[in-house]
C-alpha positions as CSV (number, residue, x, y, z in Angstrom):
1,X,95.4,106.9,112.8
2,X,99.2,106.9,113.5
3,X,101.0,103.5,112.5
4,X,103.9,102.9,114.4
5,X,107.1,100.7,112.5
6,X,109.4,98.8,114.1
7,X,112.9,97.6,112.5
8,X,115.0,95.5,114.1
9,X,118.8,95.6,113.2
10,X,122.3,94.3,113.5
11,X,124.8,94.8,111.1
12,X,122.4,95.3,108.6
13,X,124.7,97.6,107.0
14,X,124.4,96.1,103.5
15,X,120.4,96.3,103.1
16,X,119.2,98.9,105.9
17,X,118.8,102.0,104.0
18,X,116.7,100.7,101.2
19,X,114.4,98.9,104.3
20,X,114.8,102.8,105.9
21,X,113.8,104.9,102.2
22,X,110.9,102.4,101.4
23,X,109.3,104.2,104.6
24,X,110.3,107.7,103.9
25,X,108.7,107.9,101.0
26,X,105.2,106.8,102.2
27,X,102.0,108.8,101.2
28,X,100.6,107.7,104.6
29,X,102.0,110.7,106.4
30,X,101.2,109.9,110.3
31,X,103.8,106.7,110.7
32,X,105.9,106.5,113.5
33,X,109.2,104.6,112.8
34,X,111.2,103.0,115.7
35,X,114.5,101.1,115.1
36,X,116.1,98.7,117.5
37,X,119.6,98.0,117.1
38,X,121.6,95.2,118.7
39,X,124.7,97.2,118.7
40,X,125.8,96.9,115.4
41,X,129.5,97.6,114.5
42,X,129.7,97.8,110.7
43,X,128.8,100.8,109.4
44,X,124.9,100.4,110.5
45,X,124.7,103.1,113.0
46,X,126.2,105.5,110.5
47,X,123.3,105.1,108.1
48,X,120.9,105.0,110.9
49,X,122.3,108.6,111.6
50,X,121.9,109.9,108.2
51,X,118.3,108.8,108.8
52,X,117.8,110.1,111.8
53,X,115.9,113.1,111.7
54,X,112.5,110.5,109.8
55,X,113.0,108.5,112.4
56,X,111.0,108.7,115.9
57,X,113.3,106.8,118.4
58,X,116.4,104.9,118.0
59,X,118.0,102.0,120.3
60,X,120.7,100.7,120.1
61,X,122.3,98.4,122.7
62,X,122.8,94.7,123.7
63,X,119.9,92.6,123.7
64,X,118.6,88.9,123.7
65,X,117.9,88.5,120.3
66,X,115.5,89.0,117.8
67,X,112.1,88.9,120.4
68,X,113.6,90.6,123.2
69,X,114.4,93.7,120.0
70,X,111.1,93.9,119.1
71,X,109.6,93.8,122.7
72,X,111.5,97.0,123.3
73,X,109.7,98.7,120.3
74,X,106.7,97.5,121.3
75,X,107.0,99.1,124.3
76,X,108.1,102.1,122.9
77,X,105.3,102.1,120.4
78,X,102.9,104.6,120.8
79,X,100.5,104.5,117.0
80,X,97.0,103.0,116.5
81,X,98.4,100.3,114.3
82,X,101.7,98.4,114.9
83,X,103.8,96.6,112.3
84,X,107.5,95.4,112.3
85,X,109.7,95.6,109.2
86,X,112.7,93.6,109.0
87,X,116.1,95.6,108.5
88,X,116.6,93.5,105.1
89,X,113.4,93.9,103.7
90,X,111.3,96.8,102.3
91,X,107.3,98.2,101.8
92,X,106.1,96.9,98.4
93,X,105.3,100.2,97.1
94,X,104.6,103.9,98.5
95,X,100.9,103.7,99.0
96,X,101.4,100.3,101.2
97,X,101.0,102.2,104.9
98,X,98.0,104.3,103.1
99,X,96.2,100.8,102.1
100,X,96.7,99.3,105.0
101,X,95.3,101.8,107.0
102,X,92.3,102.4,104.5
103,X,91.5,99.0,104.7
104,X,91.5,98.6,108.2
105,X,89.3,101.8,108.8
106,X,86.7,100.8,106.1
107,X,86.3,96.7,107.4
108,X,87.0,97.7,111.4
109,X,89.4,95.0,111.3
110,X,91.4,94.3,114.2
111,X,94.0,92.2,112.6
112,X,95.4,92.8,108.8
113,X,97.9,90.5,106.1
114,X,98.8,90.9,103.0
115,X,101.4,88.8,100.3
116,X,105.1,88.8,100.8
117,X,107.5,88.1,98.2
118,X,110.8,86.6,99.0
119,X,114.1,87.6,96.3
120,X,117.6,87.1,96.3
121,X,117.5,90.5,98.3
122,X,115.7,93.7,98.2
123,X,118.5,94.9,96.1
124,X,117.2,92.7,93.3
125,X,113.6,92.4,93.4
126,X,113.2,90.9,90.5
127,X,114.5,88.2,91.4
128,X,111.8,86.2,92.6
129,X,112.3,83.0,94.8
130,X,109.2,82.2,96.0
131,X,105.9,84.3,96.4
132,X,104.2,83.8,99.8
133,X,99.7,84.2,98.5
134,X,97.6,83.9,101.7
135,X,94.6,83.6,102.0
136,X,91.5,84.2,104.1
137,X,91.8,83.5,107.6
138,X,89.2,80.6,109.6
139,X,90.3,78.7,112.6
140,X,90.6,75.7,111.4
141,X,93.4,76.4,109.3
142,X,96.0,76.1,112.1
143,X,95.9,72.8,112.8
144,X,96.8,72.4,109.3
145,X,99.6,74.7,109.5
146,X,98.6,77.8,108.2
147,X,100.2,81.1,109.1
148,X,100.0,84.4,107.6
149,X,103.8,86.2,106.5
150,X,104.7,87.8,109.9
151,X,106.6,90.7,108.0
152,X,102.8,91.6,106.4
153,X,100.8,91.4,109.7
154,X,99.4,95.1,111.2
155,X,97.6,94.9,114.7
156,X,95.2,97.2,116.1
157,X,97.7,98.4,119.5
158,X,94.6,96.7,121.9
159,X,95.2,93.5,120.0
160,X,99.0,93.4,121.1
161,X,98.0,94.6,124.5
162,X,95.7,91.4,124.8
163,X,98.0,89.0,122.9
164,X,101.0,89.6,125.0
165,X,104.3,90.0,123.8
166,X,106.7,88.0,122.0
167,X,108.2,85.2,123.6
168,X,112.1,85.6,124.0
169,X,112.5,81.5,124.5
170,X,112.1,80.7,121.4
171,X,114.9,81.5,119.7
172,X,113.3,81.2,116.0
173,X,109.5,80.4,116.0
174,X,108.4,83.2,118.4
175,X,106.7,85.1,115.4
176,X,104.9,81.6,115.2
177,X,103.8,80.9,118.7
178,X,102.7,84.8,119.3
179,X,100.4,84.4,116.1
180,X,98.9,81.0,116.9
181,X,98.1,82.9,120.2
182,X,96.9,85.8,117.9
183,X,94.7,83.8,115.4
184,X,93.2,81.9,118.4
185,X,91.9,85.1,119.8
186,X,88.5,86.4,118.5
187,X,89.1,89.8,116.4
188,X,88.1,90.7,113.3
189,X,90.5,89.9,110.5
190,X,91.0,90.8,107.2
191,X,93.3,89.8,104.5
192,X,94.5,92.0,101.8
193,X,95.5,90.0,98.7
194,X,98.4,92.7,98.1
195,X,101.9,92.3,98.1
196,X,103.1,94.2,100.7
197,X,106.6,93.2,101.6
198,X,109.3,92.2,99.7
199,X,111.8,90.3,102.1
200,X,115.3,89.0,101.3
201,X,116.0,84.9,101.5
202,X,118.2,83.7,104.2
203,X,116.6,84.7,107.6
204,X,117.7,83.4,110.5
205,X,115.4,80.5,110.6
206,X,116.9,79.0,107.3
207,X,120.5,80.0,107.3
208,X,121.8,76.2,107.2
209,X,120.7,72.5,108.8
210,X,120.7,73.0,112.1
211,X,118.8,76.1,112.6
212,X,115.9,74.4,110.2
213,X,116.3,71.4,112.3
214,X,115.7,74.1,115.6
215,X,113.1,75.9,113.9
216,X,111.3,72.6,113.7
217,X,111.8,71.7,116.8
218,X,110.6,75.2,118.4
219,X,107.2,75.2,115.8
220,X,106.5,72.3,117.7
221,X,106.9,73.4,121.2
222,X,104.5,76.1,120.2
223,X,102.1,74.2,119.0
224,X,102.1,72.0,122.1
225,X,102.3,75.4,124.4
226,X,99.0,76.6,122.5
227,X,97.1,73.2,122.4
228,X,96.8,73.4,118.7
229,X,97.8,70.4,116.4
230,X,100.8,68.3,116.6
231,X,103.5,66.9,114.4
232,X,101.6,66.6,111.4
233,X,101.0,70.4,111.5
234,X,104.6,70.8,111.2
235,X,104.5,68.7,108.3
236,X,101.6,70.7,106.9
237,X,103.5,74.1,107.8
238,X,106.4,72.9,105.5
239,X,104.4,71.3,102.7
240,X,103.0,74.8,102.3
241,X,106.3,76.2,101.4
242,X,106.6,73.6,98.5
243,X,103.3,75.5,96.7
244,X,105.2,79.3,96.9
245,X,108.3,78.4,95.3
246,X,106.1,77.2,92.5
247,X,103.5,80.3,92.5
248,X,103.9,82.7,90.3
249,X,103.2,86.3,90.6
């Protein structure tokens, strides 16, 4: 099965090609990789370049932010499985694409998540901040504010067809409204207690108080916009980040 990659960038400069060489040195060899870039002007394009010829289509141009980016690859996507790497973060190890795709041919699953590990960056992954263990998927659990780490998630291409894509109003919690949708869906899903992606603190969504105080606001408008829960899910949502800073690996 082929599994198509999508990285999103924007002056990523500083972090990109470690995100770009944890792919290129897979053991899974049928992956398609697909970066979207916002038109990035600090030195990003150059390293996309020297990657180029491992890479199987390249954007880069003005866009709406972060959703609108990975609709494009989406649409560009052509593999069997789909997952999206962010531009700061890297695949835990080489054999992560190989497991994934093992795993999801010997269950039939539809849907597949893993662990994520967040460090200071992906320069220093030893540096552990907090270590994101899911668990076991069952409906209930999103009322109480479950979600799986979006960097770790790996869709059959059907299931994206029938999910829809990303939302581009939602500024931050898009990732979250398209997986409530997702999770609210029946289709077989499996989680893989593997780490699979180390990611680097300070994403958009926690950069300083006001875009926490958005992201809040915006987890909440999804929830509504699915029918699922209601404040106290938010509540739940952020008392389960508490429990990871404390988790070891």
């Amino acid at each position: 099965m082929k599994v198509s990659l999508i990285t999103i960038s924007y002056n990523s400069a500083r972090l990109l090609e470690l995100s770009l060489q944890s792919v290129e040195v897979q053991t899974y060899p049928d992956i398609e990789h697909i970066v979207i870039d916002g038109g990035s002007a600090d030195g990003t394009l150059d390293i996309i370049a020297r990657h180029r010829s491992r890479l199987a289509c390249v954007v880069s141009e003005p866009d709406n932010g972060i959703y609108d980016a990975i609709n494009k690859g989406l649409r560009l996507a052509t593999g069997d499985i789909i997952g999206i790497l962010n531009s700061d973060d890297m695949l835990a190890d080489t054999t992560t694409i190989e497991t994934i795709v093992r795993k999801m041919e010997n269950t039939g699953a539809d849907v597949l998540y893993g662990d994520l590990i967040y460090c200071k960056d992906i320069l220093h992954q030893d540096s552990v901040v907090r270590y994101w263990r899911s668990n076991p998927f069952r409906p209930g659990l999103l009322e109480y504010g479950w979600m799986p780490p979006h960097p770790t998630l790996y869709l059959r291409r059907r299931i994206y067809d029938e999910t829809g894509e990303y939302d581009p109003t939602f500024s931050i919690s898009a990732d979250y409204d398209f997986m409530l949708r997702l999770f609210s869906r029946r289709c077989k899903t499996v989680y893989l207690p593997n780490v699979l992606v180390y990611m680097s603190v300070g994403g958009v969504s926690n950069r300083n108080m006001r875009t926490m105080m958005l992201k809040t606001r915006e987890d909440y408008r999804a929830l509504r916009k699915n029918a699922i829960g209601g404040i106290y899910t938010v509540l739940f949502k952020k008392l389960r980040k508490i429990y990871q800073f404390f988790h070891s690996c």
